[in-house]
Phi, psi and omega in degrees: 000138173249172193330282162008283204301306169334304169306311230259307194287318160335268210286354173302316190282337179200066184250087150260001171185179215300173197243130182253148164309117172257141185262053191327317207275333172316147201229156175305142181217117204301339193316138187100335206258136183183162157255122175271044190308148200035065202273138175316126158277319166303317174280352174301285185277005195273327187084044190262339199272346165243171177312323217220184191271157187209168202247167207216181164263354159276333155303343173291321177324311198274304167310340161270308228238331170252221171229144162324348191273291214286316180294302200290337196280333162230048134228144214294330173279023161244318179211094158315328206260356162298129152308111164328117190307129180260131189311150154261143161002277171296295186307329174277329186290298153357293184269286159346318163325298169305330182282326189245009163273319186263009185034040182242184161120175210271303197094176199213154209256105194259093171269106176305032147277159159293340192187174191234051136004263224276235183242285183328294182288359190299308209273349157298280216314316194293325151342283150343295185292309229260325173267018195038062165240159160275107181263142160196143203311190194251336203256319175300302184299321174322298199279354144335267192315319153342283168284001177258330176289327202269323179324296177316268209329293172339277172333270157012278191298333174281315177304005186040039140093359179292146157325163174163112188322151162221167209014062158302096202262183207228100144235132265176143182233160171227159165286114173251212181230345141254035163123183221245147190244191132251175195215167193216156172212159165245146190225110197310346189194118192231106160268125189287302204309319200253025188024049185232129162222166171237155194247085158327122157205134180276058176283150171269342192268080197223027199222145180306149165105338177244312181320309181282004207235287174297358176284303163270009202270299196269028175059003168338283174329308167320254167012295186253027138259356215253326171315322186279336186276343197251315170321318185287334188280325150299351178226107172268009191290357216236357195308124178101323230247337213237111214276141163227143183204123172282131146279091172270112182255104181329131193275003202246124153333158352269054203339069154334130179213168199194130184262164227203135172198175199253156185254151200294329188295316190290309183296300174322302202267351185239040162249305165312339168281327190297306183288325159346285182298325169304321157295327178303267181313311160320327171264320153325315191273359199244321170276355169058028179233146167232045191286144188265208172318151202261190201253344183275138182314167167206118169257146229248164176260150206267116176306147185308331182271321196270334156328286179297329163314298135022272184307327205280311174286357161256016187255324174278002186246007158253004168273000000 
């Protein structure tokens, strides 16, 4: 079969959106490219700031770790028409946390329930949602308000008190080989004078023997190669220059927090995770192909650890 053809049944087949003229000889062009303080976060997340659909570091998550089919299907400029993921608990106190440590956000809703039960607290909560606020209880918000005071201080201390932006985005375009894409980031904390930013996040997984593991599980590691690398590309006076750090704070008392950054090896190898998704996404969106898993078996290898289990109970049931 040739390549031709090959395109031609891709797009018959996985077509979530239209196929664009590719240009091999298009070259990236700075026109666009910028840091956006006090950026719309609905349009942010609308994926709105740019000419063309652009790739976030959450969207790489889907292209490494799933198919591309699973990546075109949630973001809203490929299928407007996705649903929206529904928030958990922990994830709504979570974004308040945020709103009132970087004093930004959508805004939020406070509910005098113990829980949301009953019919009364249903139609708040629904309510809410409906009005594009976050509802959450007076007892999630108390401890909210908390964890948001030790973010501020935190912060303070890591900047020694330097001026500093808060929700800032990045866009920005890369090369790919079937032509130049964008790529967009948000940066929960941005200092120009110490060329540093930082990311607050309310995780329990912040203790040696775990950070790293969650680090690479929510793609974290990506992030804070992929922010410092898109600042340099949009500033190039500041390229090489510019320091990352998660500030994680335990969602719990005495909510212990701690800053978190990647060693230059890790930062290497997961910027190289980076370029990938970016090669990735550039020949879907330039073929207007999104594909997911193929029509053929795909036989799978029997893991190493469960081979040995395996070999181990059957060397005891023969001795």
């Amino acid at each position: 079969m040739t390549k031709d053809t090959n395109d031609e049944q891709f797009r018959e087949d996985f077509n979530l959106g239209e196929a664009r003229e590719k240009a091999p000889a298009a070259e990236v062009s700075r026109e666009g490219w910028r840091l956006i303080p006090d950026v719309d976060l609905e349009a942010y997340y609308a994926d709105q700031l740019t000419p063309d659909p652009s790739l976030s570091n959450s969207g790489m998550k889907y292209l490494l770790d799933e198919t591309p089919l699973d990546f075109a299907f949630q973001h809203p400029r490929l299928n407007p028409d996705a649903e929206a993921i529904a928030s958990t608990v922990a994830q709504r106190r979570g974004d308040v946390v945020h709103q009132l440590a970087l004093g930004k956000g959508r805004g939020y809703a406070i509910a005098e329930f113990a829980d949301w039960r009953s019919g009364a607290a249903k139609s708040f909560r629904d309510n809410a949602i409906a009005d594009g606020l976050t509802p959450i209880k007076r007892a999630d918000f108390d401890e909210a308000e908390i964890m948001a005071g030790v973010i501020r201080d935190r912060i303070k201390e890591a900047l020694d008190g330097a001026a500093y932006e808060t929700e800032v985005a990045i866009v920005w375009q890369e090369q790919t080989s079937a032509g130049p894409i964008w790529v967009r980031g948000l940066m929960d904390v941005w200092c120009e004078e110490l060329a540093t930013i930082l990311d607050p996040k309310v995780t329990a997984m912040l203790y040696d023997g775990k950070v790293a593991r969650q680090m690479l599980a929510m793609g974290w590691d990506r992030q804070a190669s992929l922010y410092p690398h898109g600042v340099g590309m949009v500033r190039p006076d500041l390229a090489g220059r510019v320091k990352f750090a998660d500030l994680m704070v335990k969602p719990s008392a005495p909510y212990t927090s701690r800053l978190v950054g990647i060693e230059k090896g890790w930062e290497y190898s997961s910027i190289k995770q980076c370029q990938l998704a970016i090669e990735r996404f550039g020949r879907c969106l330039y073929a207007g192909r999104w594909p997911g898993f193929g029509n053929t078996v795909e036989r799978l290898v029997m893991p190493p650890w469960e081979d040995k289990r395996r070999e181990a109970i059957e060397l005891g049931e023969g001795a």
